[in-house]
C-alpha positions as CSV (number, residue, x, y, z in Angstrom):
1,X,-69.5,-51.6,83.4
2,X,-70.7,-54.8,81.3
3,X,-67.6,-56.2,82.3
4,X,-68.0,-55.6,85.8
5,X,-71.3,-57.2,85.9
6,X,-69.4,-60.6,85.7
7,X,-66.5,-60.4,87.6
8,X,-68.2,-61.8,91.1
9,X,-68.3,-59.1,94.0
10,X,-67.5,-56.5,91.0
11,X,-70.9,-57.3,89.7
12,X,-71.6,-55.0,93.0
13,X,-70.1,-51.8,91.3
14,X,-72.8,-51.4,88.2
15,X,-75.6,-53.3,90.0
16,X,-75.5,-49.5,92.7
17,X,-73.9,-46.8,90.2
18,X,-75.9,-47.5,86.6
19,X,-79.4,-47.1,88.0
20,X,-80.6,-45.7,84.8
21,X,-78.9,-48.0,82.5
22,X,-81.4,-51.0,82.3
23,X,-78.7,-53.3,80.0
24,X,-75.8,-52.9,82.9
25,X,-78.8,-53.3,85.3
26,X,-79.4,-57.1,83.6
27,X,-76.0,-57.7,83.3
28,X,-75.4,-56.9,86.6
29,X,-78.1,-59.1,88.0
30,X,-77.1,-61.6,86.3
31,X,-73.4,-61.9,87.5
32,X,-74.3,-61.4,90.8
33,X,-76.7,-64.8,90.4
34,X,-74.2,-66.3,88.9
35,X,-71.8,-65.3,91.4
36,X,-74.1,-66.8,94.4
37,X,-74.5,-70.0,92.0
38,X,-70.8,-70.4,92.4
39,X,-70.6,-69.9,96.1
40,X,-73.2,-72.1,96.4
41,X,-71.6,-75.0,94.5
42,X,-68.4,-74.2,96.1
43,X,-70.2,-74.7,99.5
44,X,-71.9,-78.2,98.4
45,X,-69.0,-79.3,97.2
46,X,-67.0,-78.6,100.4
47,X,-69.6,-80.5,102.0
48,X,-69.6,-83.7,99.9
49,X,-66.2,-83.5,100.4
50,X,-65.9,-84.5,103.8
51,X,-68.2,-87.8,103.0
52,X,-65.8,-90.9,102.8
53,X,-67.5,-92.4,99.9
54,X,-68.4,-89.3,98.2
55,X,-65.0,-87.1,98.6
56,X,-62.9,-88.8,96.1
57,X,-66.0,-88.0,93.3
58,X,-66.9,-84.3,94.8
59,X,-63.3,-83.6,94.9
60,X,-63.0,-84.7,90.9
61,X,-65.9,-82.9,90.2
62,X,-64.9,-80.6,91.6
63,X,-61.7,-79.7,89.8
64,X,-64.0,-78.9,87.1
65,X,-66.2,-76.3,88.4
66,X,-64.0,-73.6,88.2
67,X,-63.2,-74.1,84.2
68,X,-66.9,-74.3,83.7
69,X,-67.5,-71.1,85.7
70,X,-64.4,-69.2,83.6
71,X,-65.9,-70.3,80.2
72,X,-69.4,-69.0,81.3
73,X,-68.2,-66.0,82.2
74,X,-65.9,-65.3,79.4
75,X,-69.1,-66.3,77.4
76,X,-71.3,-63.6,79.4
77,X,-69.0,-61.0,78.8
78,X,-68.5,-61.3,75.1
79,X,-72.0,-61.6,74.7
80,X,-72.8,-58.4,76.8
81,X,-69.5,-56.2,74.5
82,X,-71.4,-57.2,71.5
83,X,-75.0,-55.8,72.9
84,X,-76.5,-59.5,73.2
85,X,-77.8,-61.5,76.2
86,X,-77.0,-64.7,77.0
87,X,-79.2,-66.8,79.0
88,X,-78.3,-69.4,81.2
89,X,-80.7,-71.9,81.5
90,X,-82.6,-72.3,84.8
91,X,-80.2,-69.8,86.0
92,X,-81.0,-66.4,84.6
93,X,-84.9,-66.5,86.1
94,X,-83.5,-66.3,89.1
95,X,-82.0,-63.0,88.4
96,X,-85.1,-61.3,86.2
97,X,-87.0,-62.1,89.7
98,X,-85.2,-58.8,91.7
């Protein structure tokens, strides 16, 4: 289920069956912040996108996104096997908030 919690929509799965876990519960809220962060760059960057000026930069950038999102994740997840949590800055205050 830890590994779940940070494979996007997955995160779903242990966020509604692990009630009673509270460590899948964080984990869980976490990826699914995480996952919104994502959509929500993904969005922006679609955006700046269709700028003249600022397409050729937002597309660049934007290459790099993704690898930064995998490395994160990969991150989460071996931090949540070996029973630690790894907070992401300005991100993961979002999550302890619901």
């Amino acid at each position: 289920m830890l590994i779940l919690s940070y494979l996007g929509p997955l995160a779903l799965v242990p966020f509604l069956v692990e009630k009673d876990d509270a460590e899948v519960q964080w984990h869980a809220k976490h990826g699914i912040v995480l996952m919104l962060l994502w959509i929500a760059i993904g969005v922006v960057f679609s955006l700046l996108s269709a700028i003249p000026v600022l397409g050729c930069a937002a597309v660049m950038v934007s290459l790099v996104v993704p690898l930064i999102a995998l490395v994160l994740h990969i991150l989460c997840i071996v931090k949540a096997l070996n029973g630690e949590r790894f907070l992401v800055p300005g991100i993961s205050q979002y999550a302890d908030k619901f």
